[in-house]
N, C-alpha and C positions, 0 to 999 in steps of 0.2 A: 125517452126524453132526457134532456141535459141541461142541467143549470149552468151559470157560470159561478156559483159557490158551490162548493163540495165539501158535507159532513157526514162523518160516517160511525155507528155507532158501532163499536168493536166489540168482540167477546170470545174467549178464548177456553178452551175446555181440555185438560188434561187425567188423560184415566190410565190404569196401569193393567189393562186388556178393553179388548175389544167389546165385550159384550158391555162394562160400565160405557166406554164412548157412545154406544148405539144409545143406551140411556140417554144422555147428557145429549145428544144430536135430538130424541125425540122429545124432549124437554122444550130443544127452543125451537124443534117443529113447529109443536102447537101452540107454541108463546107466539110465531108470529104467524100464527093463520090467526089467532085469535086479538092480536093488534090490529092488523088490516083489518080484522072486522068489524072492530071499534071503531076506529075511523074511517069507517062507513065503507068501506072498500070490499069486494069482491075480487077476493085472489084467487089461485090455485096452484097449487102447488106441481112441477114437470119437473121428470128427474131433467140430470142438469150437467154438462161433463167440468170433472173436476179441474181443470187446466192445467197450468204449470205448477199449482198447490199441491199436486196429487191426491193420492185415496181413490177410494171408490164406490164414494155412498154420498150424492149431492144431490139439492131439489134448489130448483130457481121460483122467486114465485110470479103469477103474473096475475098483474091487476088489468081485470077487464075496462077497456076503455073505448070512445069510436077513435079517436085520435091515437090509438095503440100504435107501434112502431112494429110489431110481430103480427103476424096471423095467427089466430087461436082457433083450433077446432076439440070439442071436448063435450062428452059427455052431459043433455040437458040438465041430467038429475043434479050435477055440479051446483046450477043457478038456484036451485034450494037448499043448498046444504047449508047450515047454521052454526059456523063455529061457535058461537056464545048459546048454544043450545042448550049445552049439558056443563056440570060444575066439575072442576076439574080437580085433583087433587097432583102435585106435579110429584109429590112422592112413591106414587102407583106406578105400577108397570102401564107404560102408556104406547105400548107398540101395539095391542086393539084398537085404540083411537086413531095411530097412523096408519094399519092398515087400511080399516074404513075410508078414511080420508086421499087414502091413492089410490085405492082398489076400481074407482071410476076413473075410464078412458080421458086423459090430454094431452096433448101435445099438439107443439107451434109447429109454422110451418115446415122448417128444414127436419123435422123429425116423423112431421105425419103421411102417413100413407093408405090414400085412400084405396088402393084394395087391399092392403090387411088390415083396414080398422074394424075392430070389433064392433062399431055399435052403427046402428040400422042409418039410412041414411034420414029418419023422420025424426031421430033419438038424438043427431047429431050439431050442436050446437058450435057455428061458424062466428067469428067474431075478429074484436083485434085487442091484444092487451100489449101494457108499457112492463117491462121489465122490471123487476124488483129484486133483485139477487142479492141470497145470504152470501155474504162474501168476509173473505178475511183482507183487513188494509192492516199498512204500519204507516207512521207518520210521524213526523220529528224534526225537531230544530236540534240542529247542534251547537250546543247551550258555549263550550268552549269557542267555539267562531263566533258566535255571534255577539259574545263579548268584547274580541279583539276588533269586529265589526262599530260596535260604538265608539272603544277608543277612536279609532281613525278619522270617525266623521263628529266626534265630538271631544274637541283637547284644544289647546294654545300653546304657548312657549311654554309655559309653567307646568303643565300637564295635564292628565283627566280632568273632565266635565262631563260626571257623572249623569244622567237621565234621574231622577230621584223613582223613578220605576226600577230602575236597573241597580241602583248603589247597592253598597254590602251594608251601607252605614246611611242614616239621611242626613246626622251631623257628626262634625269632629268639631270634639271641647279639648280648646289649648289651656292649660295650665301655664301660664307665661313663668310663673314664678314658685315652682314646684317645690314643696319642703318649705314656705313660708305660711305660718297656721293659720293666716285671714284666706291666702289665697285658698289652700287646699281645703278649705272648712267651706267657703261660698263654691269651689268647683264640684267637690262633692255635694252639694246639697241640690245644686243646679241640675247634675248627673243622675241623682235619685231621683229628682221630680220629674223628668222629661222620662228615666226608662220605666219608672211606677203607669205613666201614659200611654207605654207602648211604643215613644220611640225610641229607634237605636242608635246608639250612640258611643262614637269612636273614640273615650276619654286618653288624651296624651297628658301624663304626668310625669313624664322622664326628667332625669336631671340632665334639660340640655342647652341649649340655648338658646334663646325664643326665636332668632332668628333661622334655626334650623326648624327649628317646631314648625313658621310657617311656611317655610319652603316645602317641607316634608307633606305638610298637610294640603298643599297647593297641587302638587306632585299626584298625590291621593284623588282629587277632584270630588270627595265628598260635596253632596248639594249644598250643604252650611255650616260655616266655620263661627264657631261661637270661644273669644278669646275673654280669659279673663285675668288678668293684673295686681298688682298692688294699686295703683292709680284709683281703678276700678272698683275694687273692693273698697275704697274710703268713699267715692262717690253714689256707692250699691247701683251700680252699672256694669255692663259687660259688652266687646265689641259683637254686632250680629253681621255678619256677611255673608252672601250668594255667593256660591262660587260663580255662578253662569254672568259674569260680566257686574255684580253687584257691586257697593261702595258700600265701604264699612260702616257701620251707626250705633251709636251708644244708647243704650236703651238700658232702662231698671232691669232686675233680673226678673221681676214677674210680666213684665211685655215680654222677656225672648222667650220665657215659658209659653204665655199664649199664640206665639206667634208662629214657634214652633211646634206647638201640639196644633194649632188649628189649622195648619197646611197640610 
């Protein structure tokens, strides 16, 4: 059976001989014979050909079903067996517990054959189950493309238009008038309350010239440009603008505080 979403839980085991891997393989044997059994599933485990992964030690499991996609033929005693039967300690030697657990006849169709099957034709349990294979994935976004991906489909003449999922920064604070003690005393105090909140914040205090400041900061596409002044500091306001198509607005410095920690 196939979905059209695909999730896959991954796990990866590295041992430095063979015999620890067989460990570490029987470990999450019986972790998932004994998940399917939680979830009320009847699997069973068929060995399994390792594909283009290599090795040579694989089991697929298969959950019986009548809508199954495989033919299952296997061993009755199978439909009793109990993986949540017995308490398991996973730090025990557990290749007894795997033997048991494979030492009953199964296999689907392209692998069964009915004149060498061991078990009697009255013992032999015909069915159909959906595939369920231990498999290894990899999966990935590449985190560099898909950055140069947002620029492209979000910027203007001025520059980036960050996603505020995506920015490095959620605001940049211009220091219009850097080295002047009202400004730099309200931009710091501004800067310490918004990253005390947990936001982040891209403070420009250079000694430059304010009209670079916002070109530069435009350029950046940070989500909000928060400028503060000499003007501004007599008035205890500070400009707040979106960069995503916004108009600038003067607001006290405890509205950009809220405004900006509650978005």
């Amino acid at each position: 059976m196939r979905g059209r979403e695909f999730y896959m839980k991954d796990n990866y085991s590295f041992d430095i001989d063979r015999a620890a891997a067989v460990r570490s393989y029987n470990k999450m044997f019986v972790a998932y014979l004994r998940t399917f059994a939680r979830l009320g599933l009847t699997s069973i485990p068929m060995q399994a050909e390792s594909g283009a992964i290599g090795g040579d030690y694989s089991h697929e499991f298969i959950v019986l079903a009548d809508t199954g996609e495989s033919a299952v033929y296997c061993d009755r005693a199978w439909l009793d067996t109990d993986p949540l039967a017995m308490g398991i300690d996973y730090e025990a030697d557990l290749q007894p517990i795997v033997d048991e657990w494979t030492r009953l006849y199964a296999a689907t169709d392209d692998k069964h054959d009915p004149a060498a099957c061991p078990v009697p034709e009255d013992a032999l349990y015909q069915g159909r189950g959906i595939e369920v294979a231990v498999e290894m994935g990899s999966y990935g976004i590449g985190v560099s493309r898909l950055a140069g991906a947002i620029i492209e489909a979000s910027h203007d003449e001025a520059g980036i238009i960050w996603p505020e999922v995506a920015a490095p920064f959620k605001v940049g604070l211009i220091n219009v008038r850097a080295g002047d003690p009202a400004c730099d005393e309200a931009c710091e105090a501004l800067y310490e309350r918004l990253v005390r909140a947990g936001v982040e914040v891209l403070y420009d205090d250079r000694d430059e010239r304010a009209g670079v400041k916002f070109a530069e900061m435009e350029l950046i596409g940070l989500p909000w440009q928060v400028a503060i002044g000499p003007r501004g500091v007599k008035s205890g306001t500070a400009e707040l603008k979106a960069r995503a198509g916004g108009e600038a607005e003067a607001l006290s410095f405890e509205s950009v505080s809220a405004r900006l920690i509650g978005d």
